[in-house]
C-alpha positions in Angstrom: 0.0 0.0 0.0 1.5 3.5 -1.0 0.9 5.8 1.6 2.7 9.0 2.8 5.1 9.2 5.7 2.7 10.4 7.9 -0.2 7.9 7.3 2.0 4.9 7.7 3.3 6.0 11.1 -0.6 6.7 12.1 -1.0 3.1 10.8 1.7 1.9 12.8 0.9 3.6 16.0 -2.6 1.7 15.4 -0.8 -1.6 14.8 1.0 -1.2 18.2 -2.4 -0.2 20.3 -4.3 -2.8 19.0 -1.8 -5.7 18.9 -2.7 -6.1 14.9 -0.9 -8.6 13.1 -0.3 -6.0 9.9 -0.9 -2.7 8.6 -3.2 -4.3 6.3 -5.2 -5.9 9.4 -5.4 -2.3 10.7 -6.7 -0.7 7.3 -9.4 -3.5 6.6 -10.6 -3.0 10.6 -10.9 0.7 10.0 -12.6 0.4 6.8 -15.0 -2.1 8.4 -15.8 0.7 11.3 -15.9 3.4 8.4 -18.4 1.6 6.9 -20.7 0.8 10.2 -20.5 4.2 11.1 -21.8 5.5 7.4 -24.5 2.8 7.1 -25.8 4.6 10.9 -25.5 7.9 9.4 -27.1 7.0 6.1 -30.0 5.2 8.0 -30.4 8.5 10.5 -28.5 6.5 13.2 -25.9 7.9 15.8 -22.8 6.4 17.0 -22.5 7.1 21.1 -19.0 6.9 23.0 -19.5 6.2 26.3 -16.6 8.1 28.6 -14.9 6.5 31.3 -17.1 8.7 33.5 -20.5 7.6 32.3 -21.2 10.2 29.9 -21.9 9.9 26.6 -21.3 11.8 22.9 -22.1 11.1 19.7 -19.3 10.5 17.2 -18.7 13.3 14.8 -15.7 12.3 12.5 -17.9 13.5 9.4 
């Protein structure tokens, strides 16, 4: 995969904080969330975080 500098060490820091076998691994798992989270959006759906704290927000990456 040909990415810049600064996307592979993002990938990377990924690969290390989940434990992901590959890059690859870590690019098909964010393309699967990326995908859940604009089927919810296209539906009218939300995504909610829920903090450590108990409180919750909805996921705005869009």
């Amino acid at each position: 995969m040909d990415v810049t500098p600064e996307a592979k060490d993002r990938l990377e820091s990924v690969q290390r904080k989940s434990g992901a076998g590959t890059l690859i691994e870590v690019f098909k798992k964010a393309m699967a969330l990326y995908e859940l989270v604009l089927d919810q959006q296209a539906s009218k759906g939300k995504v909610i975080l829920e903090n450590p704290d108990g409180s919750r927000e909805v996921l705005r990456i869009l």
